[in-house]
N, C-alpha and C positions, 0 to 999 in steps of 0.2 A: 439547181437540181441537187437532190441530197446525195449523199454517198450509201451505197448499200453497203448492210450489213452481212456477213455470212456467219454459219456458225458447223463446225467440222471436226474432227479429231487428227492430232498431228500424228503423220504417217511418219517423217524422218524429220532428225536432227542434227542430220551430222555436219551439215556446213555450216562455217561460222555468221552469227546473225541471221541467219534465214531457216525457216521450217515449211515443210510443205506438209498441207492443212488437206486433207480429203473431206470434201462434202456431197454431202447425197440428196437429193429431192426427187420426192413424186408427182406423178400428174396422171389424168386422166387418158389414155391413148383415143384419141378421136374417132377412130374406128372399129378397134374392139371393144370399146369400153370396160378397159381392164386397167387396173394400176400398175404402173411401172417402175422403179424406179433406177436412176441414173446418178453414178457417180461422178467428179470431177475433181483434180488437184491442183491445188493454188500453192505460191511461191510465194511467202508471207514474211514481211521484214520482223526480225524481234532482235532492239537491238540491246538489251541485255541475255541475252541465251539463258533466259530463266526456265521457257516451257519444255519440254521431254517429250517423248512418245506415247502416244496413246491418251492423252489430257486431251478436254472438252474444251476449245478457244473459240472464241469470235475475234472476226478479222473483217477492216472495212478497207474500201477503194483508198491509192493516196497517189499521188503524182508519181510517175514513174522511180523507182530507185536503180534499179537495172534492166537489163535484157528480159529478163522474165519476172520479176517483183514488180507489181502495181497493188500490192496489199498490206494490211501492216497489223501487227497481234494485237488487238484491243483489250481483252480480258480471257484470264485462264478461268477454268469453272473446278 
């Protein structure tokens, strides 16, 4: 099975090697047929503390690294 991709803008950075990546998507509501959108915060390993606040990254699935890390910073934009 592939790993998915996401793609977010980092909300914080202040713990060391880790940033948490906010991502948003939309979808159709089934019943009102209205667009919605929903956001969500991922706990994303970066282990040279390169990316900052507010940068465009993609982050994909990886083996657990802690308690709440199962993602890791693939590329800043």
């Amino acid at each position: 099975m592939p790993k998915r991709i996401l793609q977010g803008v980092v909300v914080s950075d202040k713990t060391d090697k880790t940033v948490v990546v906010k991502v948003e998507r939309s979808f159709l509501h089934p019943l009102l047929k209205k667009t919605i959108r929903r956001t969500k915060k991922y706990h994303a390993h970066d282990e040279t503390n390169s990316v900052k606040v507010g940068e465009q990254v993609r982050i994909i699935e990886c083996p657990p690294k802690s308690k709440l890390k199962t993602w890791e910073v693939v590329t800043a934009k």
